[in-house]
PDB file of N, CA, C, O and CB in Angstrom:
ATOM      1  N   UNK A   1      64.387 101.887 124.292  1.00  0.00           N
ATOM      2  CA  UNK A   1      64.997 102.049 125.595  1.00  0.00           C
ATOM      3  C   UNK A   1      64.504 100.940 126.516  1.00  0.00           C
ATOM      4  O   UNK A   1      63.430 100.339 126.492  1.00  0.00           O
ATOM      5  CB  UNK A   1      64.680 103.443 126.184  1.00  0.00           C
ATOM      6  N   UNK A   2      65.618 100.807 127.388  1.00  0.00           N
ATOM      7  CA  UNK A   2      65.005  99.291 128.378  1.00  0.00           C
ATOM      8  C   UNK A   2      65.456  97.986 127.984  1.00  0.00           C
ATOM      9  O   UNK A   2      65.289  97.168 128.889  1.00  0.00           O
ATOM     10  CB  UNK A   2      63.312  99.016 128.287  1.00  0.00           C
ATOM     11  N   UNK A   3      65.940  97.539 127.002  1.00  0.00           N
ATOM     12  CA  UNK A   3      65.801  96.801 125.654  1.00  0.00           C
ATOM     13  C   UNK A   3      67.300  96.051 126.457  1.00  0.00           C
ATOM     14  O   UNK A   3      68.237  96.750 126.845  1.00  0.00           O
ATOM     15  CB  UNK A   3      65.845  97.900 123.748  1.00  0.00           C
ATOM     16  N   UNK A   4      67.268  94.550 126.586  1.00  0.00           N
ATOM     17  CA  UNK A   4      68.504  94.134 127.524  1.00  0.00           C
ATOM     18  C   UNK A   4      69.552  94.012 126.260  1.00  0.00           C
ATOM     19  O   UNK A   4      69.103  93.433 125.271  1.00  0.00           O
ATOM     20  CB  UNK A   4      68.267  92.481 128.575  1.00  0.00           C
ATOM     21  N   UNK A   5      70.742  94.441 126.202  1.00  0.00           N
ATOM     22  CA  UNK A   5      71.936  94.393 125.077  1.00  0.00           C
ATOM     23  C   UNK A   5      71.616  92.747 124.771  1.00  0.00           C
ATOM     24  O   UNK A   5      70.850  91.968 125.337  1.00  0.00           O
ATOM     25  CB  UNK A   5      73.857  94.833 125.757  1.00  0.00           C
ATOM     26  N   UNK A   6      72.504  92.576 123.673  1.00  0.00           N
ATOM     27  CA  UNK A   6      72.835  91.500 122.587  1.00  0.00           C
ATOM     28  C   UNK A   6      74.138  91.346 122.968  1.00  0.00           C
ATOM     29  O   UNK A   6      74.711  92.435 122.968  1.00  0.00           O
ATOM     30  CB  UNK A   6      72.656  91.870 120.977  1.00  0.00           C
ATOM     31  N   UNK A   7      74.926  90.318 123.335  1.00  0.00           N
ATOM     32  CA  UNK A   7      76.026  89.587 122.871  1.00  0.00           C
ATOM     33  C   UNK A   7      76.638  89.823 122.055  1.00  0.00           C
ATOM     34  O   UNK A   7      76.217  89.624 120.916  1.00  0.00           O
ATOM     35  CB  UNK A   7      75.907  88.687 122.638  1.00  0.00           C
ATOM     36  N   UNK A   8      77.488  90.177 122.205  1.00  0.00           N
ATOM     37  CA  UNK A   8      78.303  90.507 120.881  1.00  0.00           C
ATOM     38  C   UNK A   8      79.204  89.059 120.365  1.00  0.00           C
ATOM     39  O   UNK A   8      79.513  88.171 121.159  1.00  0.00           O
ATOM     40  CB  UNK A   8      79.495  91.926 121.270  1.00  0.00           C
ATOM     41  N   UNK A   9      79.451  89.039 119.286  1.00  0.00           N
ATOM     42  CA  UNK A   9      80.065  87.921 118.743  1.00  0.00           C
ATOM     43  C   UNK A   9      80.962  88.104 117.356  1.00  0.00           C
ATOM     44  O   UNK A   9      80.429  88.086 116.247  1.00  0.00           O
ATOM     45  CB  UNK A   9      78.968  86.976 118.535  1.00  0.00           C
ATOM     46  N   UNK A  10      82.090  88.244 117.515  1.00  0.00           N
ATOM     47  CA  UNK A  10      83.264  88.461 116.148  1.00  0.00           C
ATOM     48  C   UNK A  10      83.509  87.496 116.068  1.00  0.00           C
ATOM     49  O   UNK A  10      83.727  86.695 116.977  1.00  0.00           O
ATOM     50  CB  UNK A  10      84.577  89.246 116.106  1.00  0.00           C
ATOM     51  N   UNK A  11      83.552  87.221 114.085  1.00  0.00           N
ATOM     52  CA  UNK A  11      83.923  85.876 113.728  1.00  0.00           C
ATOM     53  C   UNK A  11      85.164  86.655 112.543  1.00  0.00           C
ATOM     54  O   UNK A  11      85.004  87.552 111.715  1.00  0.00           O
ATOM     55  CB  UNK A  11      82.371  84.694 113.025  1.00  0.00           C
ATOM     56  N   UNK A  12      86.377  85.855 112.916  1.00  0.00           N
ATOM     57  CA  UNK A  12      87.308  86.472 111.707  1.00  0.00           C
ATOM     58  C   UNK A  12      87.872  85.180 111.174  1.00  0.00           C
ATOM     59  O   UNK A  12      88.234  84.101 111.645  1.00  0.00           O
ATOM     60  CB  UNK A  12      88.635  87.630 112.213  1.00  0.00           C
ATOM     61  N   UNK A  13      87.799  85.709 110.078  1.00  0.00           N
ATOM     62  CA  UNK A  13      88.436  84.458 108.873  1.00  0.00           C
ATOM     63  C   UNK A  13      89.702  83.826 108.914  1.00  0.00           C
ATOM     64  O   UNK A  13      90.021  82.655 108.709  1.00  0.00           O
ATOM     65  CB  UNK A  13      88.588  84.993 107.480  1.00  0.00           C
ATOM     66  N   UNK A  14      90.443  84.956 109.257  1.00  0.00           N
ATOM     67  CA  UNK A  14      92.214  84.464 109.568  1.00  0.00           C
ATOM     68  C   UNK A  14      92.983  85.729 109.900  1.00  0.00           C
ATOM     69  O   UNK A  14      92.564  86.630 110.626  1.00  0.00           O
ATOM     70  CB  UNK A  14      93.128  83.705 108.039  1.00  0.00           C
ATOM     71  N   UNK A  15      93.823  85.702 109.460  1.00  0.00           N
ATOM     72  CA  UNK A  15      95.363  86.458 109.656  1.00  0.00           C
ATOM     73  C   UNK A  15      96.208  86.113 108.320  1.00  0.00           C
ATOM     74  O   UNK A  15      96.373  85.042 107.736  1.00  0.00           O
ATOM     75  CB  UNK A  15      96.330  85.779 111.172  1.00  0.00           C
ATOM     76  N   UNK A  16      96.760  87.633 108.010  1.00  0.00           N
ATOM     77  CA  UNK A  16      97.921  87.388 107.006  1.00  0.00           C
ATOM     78  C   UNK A  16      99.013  88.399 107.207  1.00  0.00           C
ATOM     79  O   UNK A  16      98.721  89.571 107.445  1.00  0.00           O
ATOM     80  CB  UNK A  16      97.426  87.479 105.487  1.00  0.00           C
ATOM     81  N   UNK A  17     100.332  87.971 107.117  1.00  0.00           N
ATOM     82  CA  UNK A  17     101.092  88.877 108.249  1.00  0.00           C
ATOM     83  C   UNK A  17     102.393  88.721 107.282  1.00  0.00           C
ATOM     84  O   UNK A  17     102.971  87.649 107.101  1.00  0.00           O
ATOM     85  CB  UNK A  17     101.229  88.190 110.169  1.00  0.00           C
ATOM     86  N   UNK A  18     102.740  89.896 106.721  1.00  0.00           N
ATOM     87  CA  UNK A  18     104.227  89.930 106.090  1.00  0.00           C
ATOM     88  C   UNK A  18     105.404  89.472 107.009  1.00  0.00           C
ATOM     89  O   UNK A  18     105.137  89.717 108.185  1.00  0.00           O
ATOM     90  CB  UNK A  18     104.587  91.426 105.655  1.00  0.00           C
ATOM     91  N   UNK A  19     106.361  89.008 106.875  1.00  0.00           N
ATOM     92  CA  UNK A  19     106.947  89.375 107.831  1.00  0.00           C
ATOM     93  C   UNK A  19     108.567  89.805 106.866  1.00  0.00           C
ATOM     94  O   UNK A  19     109.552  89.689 107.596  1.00  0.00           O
ATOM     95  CB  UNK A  19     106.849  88.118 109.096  1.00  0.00           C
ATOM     96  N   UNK A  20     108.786  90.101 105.906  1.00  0.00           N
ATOM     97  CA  UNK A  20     109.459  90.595 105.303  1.00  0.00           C
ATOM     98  C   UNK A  20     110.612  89.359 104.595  1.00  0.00           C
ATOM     99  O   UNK A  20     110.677  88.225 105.068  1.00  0.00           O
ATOM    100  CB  UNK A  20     109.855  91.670 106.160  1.00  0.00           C
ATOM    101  N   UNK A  21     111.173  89.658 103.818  1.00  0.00           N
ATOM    102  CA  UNK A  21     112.330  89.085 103.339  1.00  0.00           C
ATOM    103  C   UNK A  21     112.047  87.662 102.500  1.00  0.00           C
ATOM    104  O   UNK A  21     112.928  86.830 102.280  1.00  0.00           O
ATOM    105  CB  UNK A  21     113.257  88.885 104.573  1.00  0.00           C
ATOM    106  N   UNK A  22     110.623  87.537 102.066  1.00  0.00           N
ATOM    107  CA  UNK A  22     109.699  86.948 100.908  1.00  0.00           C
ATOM    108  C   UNK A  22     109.396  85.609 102.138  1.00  0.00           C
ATOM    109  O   UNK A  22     109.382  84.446 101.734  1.00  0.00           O
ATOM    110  CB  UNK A  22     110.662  86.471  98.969  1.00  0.00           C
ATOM    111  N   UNK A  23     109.217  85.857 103.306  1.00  0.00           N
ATOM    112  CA  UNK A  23     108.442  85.257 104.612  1.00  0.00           C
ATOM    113  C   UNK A  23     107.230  86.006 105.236  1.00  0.00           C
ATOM    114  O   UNK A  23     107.224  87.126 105.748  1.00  0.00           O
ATOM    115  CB  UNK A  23     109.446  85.151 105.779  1.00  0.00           C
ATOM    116  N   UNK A  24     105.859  84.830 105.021  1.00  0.00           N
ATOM    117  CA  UNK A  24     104.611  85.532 105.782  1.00  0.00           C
ATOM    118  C   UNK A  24     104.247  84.651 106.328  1.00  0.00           C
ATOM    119  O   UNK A  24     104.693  83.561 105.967  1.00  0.00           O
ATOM    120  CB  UNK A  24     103.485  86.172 105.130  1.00  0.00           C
ATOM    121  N   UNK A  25     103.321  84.696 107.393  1.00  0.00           N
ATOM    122  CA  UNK A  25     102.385  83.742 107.969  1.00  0.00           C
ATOM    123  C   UNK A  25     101.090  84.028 107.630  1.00  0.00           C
ATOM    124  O   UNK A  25     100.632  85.167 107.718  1.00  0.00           O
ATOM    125  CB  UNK A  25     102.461  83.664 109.355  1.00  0.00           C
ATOM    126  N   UNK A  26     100.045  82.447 106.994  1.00  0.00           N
ATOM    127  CA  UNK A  26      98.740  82.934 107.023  1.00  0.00           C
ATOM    128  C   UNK A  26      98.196  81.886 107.839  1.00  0.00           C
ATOM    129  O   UNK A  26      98.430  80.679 107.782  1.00  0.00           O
ATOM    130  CB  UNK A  26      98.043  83.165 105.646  1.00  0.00           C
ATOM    131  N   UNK A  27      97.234  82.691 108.810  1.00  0.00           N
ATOM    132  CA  UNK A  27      96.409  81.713 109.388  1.00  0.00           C
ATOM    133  C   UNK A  27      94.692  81.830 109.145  1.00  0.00           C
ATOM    134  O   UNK A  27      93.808  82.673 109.293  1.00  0.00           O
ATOM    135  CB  UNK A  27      96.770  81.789 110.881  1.00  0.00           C
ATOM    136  N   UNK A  28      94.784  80.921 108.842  1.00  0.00           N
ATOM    137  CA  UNK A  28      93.005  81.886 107.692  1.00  0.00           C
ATOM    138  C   UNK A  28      92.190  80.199 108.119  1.00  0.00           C
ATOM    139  O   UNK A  28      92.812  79.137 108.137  1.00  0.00           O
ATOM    140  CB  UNK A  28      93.327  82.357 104.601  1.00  0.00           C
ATOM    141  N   UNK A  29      91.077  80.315 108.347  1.00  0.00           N
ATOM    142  CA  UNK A  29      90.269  79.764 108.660  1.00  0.00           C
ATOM    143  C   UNK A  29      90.864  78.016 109.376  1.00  0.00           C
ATOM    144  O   UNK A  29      91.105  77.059 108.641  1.00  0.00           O
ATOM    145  CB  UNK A  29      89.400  79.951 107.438  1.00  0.00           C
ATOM    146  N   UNK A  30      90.953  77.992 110.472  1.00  0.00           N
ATOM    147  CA  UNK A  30      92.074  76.863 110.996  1.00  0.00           C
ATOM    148  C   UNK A  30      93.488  76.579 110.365  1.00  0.00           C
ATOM    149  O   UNK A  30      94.061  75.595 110.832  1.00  0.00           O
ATOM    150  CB  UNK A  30      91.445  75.532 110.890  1.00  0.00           C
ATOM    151  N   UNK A  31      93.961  77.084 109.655  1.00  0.00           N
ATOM    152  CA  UNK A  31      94.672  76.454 108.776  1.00  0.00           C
ATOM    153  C   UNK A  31      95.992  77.304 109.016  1.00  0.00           C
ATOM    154  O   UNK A  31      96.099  78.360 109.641  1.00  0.00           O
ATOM    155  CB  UNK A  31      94.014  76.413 107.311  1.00  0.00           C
ATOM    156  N   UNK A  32      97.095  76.473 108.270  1.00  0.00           N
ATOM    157  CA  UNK A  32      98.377  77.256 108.486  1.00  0.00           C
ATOM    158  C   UNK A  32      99.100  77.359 107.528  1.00  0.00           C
ATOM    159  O   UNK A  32      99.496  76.247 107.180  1.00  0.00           O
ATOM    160  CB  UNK A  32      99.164  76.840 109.379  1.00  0.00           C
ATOM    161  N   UNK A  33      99.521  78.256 106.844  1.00  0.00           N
ATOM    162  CA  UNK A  33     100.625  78.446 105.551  1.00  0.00           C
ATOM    163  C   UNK A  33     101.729  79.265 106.198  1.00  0.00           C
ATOM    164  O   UNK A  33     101.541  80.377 106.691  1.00  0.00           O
ATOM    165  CB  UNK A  33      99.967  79.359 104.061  1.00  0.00           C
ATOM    166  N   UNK A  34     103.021  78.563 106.154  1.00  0.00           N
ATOM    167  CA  UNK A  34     104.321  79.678 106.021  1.00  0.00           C
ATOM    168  C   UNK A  34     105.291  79.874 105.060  1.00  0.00           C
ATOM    169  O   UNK A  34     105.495  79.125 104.105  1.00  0.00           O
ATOM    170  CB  UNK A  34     105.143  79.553 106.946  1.00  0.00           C
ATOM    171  N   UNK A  35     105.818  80.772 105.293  1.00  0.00           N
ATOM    172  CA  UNK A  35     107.387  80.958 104.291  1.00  0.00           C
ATOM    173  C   UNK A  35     107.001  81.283 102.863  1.00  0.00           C
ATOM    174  O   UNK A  35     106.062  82.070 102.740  1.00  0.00           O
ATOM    175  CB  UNK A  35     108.451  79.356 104.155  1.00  0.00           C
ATOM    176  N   UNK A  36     107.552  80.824 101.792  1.00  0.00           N
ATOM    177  CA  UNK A  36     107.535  81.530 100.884  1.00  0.00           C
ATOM    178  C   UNK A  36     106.319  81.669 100.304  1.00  0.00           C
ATOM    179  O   UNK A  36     105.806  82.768 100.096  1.00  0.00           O
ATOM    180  CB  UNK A  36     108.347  81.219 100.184  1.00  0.00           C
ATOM    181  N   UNK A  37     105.645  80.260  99.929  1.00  0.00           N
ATOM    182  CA  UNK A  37     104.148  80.103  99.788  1.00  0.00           C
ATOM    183  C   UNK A  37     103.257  80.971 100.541  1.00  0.00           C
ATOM    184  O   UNK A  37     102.340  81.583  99.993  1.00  0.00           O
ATOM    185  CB  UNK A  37     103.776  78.815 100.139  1.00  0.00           C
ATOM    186  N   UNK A  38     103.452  81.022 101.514  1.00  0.00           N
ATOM    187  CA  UNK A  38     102.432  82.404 102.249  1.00  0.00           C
ATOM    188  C   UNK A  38     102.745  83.812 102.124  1.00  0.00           C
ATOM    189  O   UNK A  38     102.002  84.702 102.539  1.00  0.00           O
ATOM    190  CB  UNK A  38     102.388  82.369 103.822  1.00  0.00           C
ATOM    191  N   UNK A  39     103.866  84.003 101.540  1.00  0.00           N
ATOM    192  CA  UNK A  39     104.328  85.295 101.195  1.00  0.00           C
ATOM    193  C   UNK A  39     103.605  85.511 100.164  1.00  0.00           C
ATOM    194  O   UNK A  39     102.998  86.581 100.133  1.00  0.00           O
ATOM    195  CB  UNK A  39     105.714  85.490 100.955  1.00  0.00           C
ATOM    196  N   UNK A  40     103.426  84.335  98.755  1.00  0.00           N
ATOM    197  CA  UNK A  40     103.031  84.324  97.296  1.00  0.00           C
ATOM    198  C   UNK A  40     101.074  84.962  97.404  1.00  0.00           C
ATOM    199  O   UNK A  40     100.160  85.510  96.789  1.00  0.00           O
ATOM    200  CB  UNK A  40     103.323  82.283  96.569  1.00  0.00           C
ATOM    201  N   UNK A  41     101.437  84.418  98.516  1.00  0.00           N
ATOM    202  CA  UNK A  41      99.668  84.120  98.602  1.00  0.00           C
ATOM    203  C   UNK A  41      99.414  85.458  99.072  1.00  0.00           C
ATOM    204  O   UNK A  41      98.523  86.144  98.571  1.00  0.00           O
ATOM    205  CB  UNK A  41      98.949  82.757  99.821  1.00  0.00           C
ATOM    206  N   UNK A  42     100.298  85.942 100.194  1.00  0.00           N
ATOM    207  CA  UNK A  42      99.835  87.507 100.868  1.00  0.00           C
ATOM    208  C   UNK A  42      99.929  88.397  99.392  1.00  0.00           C
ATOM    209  O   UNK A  42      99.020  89.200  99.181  1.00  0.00           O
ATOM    210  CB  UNK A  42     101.217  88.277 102.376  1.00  0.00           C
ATOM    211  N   UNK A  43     100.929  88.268  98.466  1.00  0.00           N
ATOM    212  CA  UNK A  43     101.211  89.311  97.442  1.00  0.00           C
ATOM    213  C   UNK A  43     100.211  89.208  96.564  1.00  0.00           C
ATOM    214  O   UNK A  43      99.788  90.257  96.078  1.00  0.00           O
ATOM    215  CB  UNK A  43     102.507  89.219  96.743  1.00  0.00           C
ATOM    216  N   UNK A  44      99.581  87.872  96.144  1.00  0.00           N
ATOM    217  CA  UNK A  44      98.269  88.273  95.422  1.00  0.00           C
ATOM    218  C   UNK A  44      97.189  88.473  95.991  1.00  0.00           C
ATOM    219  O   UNK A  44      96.165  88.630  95.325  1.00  0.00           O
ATOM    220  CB  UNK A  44      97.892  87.504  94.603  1.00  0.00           C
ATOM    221  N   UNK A  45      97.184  88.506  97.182  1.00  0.00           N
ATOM    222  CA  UNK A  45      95.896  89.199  97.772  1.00  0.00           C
ATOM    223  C   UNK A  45      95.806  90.835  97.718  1.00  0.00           C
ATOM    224  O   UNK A  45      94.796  91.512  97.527  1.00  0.00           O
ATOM    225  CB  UNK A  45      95.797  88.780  99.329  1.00  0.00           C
ATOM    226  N   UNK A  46      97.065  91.247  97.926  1.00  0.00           N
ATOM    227  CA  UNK A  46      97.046  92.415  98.152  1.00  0.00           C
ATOM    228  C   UNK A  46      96.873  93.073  96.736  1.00  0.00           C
ATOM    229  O   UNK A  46      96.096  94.028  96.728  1.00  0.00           O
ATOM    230  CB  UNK A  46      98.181  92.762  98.936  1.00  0.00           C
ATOM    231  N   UNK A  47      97.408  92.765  95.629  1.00  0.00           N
ATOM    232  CA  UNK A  47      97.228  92.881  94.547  1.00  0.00           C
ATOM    233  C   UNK A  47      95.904  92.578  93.955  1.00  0.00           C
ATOM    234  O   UNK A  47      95.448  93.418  93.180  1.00  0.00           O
ATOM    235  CB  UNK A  47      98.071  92.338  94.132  1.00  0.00           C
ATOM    236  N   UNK A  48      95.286  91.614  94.176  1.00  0.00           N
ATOM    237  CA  UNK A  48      93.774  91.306  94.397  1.00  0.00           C
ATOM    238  C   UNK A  48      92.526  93.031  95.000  1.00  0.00           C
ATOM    239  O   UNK A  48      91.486  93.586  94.645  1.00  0.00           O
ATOM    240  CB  UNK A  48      93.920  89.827  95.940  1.00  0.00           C
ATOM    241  N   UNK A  49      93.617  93.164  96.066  1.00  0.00           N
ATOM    242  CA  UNK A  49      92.515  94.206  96.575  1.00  0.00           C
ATOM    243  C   UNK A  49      92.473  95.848  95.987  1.00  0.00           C
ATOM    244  O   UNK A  49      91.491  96.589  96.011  1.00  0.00           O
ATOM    245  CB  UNK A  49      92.756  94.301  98.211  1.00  0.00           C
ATOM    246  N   UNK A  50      93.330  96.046  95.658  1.00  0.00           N
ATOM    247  CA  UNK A  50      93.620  97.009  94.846  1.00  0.00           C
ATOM    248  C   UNK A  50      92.776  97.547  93.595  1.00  0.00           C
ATOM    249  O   UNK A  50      92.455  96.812  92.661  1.00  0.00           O
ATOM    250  CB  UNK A  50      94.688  96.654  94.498  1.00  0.00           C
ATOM    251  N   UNK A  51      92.489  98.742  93.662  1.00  0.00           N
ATOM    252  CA  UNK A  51      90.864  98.852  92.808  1.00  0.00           C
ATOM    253  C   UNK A  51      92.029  99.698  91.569  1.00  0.00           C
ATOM    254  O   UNK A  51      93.094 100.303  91.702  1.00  0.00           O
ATOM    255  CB  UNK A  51      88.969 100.210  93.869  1.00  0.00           C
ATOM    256  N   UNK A  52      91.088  99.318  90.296  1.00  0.00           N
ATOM    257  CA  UNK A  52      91.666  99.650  88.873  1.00  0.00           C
ATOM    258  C   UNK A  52      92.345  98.884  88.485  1.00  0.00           C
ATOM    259  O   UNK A  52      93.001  98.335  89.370  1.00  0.00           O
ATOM    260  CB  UNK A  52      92.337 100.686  88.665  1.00  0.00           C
ATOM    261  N   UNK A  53      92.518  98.559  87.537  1.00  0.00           N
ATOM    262  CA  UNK A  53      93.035  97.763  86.528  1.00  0.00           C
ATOM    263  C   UNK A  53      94.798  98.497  86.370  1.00  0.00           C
ATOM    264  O   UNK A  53      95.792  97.782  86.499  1.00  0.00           O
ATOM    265  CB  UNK A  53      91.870  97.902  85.001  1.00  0.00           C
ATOM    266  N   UNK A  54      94.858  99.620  86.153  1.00  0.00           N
ATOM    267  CA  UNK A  54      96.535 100.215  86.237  1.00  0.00           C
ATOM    268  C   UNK A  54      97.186 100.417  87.057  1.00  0.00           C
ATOM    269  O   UNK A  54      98.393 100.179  87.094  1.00  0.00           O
ATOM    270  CB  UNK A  54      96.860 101.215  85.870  1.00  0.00           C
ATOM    271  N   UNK A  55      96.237 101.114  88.260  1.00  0.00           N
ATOM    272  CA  UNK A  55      97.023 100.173  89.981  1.00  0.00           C
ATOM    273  C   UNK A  55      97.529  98.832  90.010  1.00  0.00           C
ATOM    274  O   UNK A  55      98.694  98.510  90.246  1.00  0.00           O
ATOM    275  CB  UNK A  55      95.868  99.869  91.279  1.00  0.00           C
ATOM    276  N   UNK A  56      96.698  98.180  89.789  1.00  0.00           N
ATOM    277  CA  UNK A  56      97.176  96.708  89.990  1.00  0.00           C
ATOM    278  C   UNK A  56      98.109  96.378  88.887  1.00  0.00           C
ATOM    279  O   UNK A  56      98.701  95.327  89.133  1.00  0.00           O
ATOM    280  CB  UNK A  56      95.959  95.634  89.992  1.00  0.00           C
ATOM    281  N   UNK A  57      98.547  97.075  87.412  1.00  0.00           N
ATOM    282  CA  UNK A  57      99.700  96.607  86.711  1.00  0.00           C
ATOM    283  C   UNK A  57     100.450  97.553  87.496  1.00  0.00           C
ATOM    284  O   UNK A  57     100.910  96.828  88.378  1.00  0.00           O
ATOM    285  CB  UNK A  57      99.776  96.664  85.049  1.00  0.00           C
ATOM    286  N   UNK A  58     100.846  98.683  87.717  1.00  0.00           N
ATOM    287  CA  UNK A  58     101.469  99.220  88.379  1.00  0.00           C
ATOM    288  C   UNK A  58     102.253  98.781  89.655  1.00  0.00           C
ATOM    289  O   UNK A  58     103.366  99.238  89.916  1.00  0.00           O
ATOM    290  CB  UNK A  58     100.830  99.923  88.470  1.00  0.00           C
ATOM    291  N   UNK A  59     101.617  97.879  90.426  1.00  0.00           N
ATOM    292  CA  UNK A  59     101.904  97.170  91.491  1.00  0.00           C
ATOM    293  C   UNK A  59     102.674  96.075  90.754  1.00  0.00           C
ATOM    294  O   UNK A  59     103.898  96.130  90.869  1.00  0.00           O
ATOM    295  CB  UNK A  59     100.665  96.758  92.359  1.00  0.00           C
ATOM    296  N   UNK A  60     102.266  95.296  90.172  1.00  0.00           N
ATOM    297  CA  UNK A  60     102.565  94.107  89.715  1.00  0.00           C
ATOM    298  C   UNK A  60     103.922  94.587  89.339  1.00  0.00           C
ATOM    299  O   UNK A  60     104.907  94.075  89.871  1.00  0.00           O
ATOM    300  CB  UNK A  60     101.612  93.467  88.635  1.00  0.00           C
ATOM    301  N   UNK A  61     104.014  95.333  88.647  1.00  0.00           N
ATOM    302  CA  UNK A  61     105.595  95.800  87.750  1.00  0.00           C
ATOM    303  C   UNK A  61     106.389  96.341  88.720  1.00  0.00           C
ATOM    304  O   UNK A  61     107.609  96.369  88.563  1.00  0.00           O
ATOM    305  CB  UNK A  61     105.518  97.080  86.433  1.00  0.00           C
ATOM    306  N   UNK A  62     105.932  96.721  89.577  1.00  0.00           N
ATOM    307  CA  UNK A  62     106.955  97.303  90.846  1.00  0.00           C
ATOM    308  C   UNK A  62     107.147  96.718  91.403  1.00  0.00           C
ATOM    309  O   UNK A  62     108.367  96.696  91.562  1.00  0.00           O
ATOM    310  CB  UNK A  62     106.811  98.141  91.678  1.00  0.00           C
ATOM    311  N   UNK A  63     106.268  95.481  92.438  1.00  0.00           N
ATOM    312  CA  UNK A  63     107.264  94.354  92.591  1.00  0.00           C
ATOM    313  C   UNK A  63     108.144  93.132  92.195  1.00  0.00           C
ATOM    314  O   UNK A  63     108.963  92.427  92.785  1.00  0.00           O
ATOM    315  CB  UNK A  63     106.984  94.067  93.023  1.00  0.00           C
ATOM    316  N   UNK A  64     107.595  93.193  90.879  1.00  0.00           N
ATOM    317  CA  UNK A  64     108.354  92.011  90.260  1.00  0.00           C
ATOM    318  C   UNK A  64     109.805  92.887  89.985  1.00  0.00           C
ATOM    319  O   UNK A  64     110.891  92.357  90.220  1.00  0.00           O
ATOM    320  CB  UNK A  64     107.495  91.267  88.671  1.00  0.00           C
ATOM    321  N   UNK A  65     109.722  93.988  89.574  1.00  0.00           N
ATOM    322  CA  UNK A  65     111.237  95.394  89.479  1.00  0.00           C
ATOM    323  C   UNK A  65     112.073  95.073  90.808  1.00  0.00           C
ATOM    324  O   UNK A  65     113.288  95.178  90.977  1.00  0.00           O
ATOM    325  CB  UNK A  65     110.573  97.587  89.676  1.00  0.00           C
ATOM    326  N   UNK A  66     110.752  94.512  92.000  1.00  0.00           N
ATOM    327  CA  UNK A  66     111.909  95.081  93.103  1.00  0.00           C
ATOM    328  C   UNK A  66     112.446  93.261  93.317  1.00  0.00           C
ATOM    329  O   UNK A  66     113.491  93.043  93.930  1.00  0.00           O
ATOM    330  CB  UNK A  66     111.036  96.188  95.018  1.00  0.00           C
ATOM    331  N   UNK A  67     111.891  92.474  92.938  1.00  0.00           N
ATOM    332  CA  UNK A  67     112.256  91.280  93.244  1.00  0.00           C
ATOM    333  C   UNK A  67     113.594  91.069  92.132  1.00  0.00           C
ATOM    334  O   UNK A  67     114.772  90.873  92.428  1.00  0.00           O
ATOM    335  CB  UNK A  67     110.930  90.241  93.133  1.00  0.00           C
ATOM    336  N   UNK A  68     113.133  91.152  91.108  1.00  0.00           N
ATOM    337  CA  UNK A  68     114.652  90.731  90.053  1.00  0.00           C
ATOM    338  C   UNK A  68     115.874  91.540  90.531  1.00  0.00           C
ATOM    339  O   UNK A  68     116.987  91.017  90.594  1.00  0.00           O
ATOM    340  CB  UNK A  68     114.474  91.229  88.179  1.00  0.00           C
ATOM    341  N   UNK A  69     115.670  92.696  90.834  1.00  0.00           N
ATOM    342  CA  UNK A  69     116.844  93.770  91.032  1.00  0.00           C
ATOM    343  C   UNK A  69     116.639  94.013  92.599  1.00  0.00           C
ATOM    344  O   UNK A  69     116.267  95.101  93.039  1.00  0.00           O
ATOM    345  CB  UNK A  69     116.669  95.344  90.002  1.00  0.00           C
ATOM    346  N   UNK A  70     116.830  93.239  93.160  1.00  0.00           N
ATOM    347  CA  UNK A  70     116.686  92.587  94.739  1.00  0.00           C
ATOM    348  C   UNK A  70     118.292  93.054  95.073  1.00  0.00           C
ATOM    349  O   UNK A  70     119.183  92.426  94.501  1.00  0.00           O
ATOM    350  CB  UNK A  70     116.292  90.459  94.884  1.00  0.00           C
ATOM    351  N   UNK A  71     118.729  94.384  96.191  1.00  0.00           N
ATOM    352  CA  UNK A  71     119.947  93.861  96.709  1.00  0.00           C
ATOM    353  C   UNK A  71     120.775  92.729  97.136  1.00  0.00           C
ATOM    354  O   UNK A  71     119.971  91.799  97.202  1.00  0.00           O
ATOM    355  CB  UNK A  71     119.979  94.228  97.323  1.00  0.00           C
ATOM    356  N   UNK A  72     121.590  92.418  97.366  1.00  0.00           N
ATOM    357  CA  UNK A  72     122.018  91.040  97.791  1.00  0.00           C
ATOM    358  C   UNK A  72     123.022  91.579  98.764  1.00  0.00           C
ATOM    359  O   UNK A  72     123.678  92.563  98.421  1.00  0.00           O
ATOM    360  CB  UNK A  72     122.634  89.960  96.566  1.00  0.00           C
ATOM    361  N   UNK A  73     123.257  90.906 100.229  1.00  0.00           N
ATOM    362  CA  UNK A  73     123.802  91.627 101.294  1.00  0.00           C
ATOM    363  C   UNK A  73     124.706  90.358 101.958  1.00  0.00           C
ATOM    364  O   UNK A  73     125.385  90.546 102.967  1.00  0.00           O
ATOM    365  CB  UNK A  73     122.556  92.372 102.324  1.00  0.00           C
TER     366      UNK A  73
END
């Protein structure tokens, strides 16, 4: 008690942001990726984070299902 606070200080790595229709933005440590390449990159991250080994085929097979057999409008 008495003890004068600390400063607080957040350091974040980036940003990764779907934005749908195989378009993302990443902004990750200064840097800038868009469009499809940042979409590629958001989908294996997310797939990346995903715990188990059959989650992540599970994922994998469901979106590659939803990409080939993609409506067309």
């Amino acid at each position: 008690m008495g003890r004068s606070l600390e400063p607080y200080h957040a350091h974040h790595a980036g940003k990764i942001i779907s934005l749908g229709g195989g378009a993302a933005l990443i902004d990750l440590l200064g840097g800038r990726i868009r469009g499809r390449p940042a979409w590629w990159t958001y989908r294996l991250i997310y797939l990346l984070k995903l715990v188990g080994t059959r989650n992540k085929l599970q994922a994998l097979a469901s979106l590659t299902f939803n990409r080939i057999f993609e409506p067309t409008v």
